[in-house]
C-alpha positions in Angstrom: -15.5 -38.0 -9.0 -16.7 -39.5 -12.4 -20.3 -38.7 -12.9 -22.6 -40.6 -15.5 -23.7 -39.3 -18.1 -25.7 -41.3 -19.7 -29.1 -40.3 -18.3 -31.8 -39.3 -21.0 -35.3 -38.4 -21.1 -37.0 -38.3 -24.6 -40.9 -37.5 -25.6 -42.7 -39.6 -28.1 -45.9 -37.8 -29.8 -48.5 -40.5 -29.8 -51.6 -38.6 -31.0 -53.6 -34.9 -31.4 -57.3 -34.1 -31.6 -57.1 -33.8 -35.7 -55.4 -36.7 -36.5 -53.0 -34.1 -38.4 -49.6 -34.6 -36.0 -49.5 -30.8 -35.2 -50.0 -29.3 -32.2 -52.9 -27.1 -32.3 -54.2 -24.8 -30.0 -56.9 -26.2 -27.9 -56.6 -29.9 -29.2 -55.6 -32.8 -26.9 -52.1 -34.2 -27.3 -51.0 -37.1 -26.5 -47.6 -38.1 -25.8 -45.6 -41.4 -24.1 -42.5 -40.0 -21.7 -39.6 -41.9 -21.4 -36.4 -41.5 -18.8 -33.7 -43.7 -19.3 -30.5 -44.2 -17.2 -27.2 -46.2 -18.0 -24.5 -46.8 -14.9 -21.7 -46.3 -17.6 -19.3 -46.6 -14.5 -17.2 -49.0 -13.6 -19.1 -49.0 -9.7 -22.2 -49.6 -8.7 -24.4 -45.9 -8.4 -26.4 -46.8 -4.9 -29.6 -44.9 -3.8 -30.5 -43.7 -7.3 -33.7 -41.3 -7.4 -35.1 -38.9 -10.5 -37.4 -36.3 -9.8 -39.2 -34.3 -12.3 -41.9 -31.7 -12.5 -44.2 -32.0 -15.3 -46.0 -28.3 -17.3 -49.3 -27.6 -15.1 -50.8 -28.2 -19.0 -50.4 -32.0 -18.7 -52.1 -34.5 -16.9 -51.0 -38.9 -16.7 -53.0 -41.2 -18.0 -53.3 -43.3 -15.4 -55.1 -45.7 -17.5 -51.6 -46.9 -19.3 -49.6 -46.2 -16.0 -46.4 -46.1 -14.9 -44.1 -48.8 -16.9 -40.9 -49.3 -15.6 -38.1 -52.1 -15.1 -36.9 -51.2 -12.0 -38.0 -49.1 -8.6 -41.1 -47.3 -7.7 -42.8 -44.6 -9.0 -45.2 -41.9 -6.7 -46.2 -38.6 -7.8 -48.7 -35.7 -6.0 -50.2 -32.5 -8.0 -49.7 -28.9 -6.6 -52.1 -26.2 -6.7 -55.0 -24.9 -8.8 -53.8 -26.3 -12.1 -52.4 -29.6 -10.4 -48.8 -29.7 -11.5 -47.6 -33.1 -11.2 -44.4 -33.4 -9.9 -43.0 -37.2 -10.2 -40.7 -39.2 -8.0 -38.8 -42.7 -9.4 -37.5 -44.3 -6.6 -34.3 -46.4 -8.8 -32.7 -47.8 -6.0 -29.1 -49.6 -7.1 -27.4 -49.7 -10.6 -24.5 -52.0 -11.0 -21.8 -51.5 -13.3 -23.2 -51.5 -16.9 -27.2 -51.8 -15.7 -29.9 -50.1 -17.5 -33.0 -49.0 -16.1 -36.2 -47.4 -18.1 -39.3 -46.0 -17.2 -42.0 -44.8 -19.5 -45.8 -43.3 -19.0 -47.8 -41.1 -21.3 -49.5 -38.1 -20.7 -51.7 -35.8 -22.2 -52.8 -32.2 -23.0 -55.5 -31.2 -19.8 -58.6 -29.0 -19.2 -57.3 -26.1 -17.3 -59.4 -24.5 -13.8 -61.8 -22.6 -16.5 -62.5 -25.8 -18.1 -60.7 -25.0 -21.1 -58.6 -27.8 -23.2 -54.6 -26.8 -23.5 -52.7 -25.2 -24.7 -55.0 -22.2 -25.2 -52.4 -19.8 -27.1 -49.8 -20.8 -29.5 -45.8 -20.5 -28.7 -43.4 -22.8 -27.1 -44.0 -24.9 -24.1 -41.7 -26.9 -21.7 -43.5 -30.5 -20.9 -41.4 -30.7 -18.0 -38.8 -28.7 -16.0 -35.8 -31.2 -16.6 -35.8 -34.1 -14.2 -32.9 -34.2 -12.0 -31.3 -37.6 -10.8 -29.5 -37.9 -7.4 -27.2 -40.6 -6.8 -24.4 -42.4 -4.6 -21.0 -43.1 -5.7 -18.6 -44.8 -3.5 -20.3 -42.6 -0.7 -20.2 -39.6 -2.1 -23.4 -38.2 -3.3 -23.9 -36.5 -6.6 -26.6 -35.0 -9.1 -27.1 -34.9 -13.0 -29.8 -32.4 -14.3 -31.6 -33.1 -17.9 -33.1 -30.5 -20.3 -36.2 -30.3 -20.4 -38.3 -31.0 -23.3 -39.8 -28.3 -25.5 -42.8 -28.1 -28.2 -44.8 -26.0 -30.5 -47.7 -25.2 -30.6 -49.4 -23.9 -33.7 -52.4 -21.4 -34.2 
């Protein structure tokens, strides 16, 4: 079975504490998320769903929300530092339909009531969202990278 490939999910820095556009220890970060899928075949993918875990660092702003042009979005946080793991609910892509969703996020206070990231290295904003879909009755998956940054001293 063809598979499609033309699933994406891309960060855009928005802002940091300094005003200087690095990513500092202890500032907060903001940054807009976007997941983008293309039905690049030539059937319609039914019963289309992405899930994806965001870094227990992060925290959406549900002030701007959830933007998206298609489907429903629901999400619940997990233990002591309230990992957010996310669920877009697509539903059907015909042939050659494009679908986008988008929310931003931000750097949290972690349990001691400090502001992340509290040590400087490389960090994963998310494990790599995974989209399940329906071709011609026959289910299949596509897993993304996930998306990695710096963080300075």
């Amino acid at each position: 079975m063809s598979t499609v490939h033309a699933c994406q999910k891309t960060a855009y820095f928005v802002s940091d504490g300094d005003g200087d556009g690095i990513i500092e220890v202890g500032e907060q970060v903001v940054w807009v998320l976007s997941i983008v899928i293309s039905n690049d075949l030539s059937t319609t993918m039914t019963d289309v769903v992405v899930k994806d875990n965001l870094a227990a660092e992060l925290a959406i702003n549900m002030t701007f929300g959830f933007h998206k042009t298609k489907g429903s979005v629901s999400y619940y946080t997990t233990g002591r530092s309230e990992k957010v793991h996310l669920t877009w609910q697509v539903g059907d892509l015909a042939p050659g339909e494009r679908v986008v969703l988008w929310f931003k996020v931000f750097t949290d206070m972690n349990p001691a009531g400090r502001q992340e990231y509290t040590s400087p290295g490389e960090y994963d904003l998310n494990s790599g969202p995974v989209m399940k879909y329906n071709v011609d009755g026959v289910q299949d998956s596509l897993e993304l990278n996930a998306i990695t940054i710096t963080v300075l001293p």
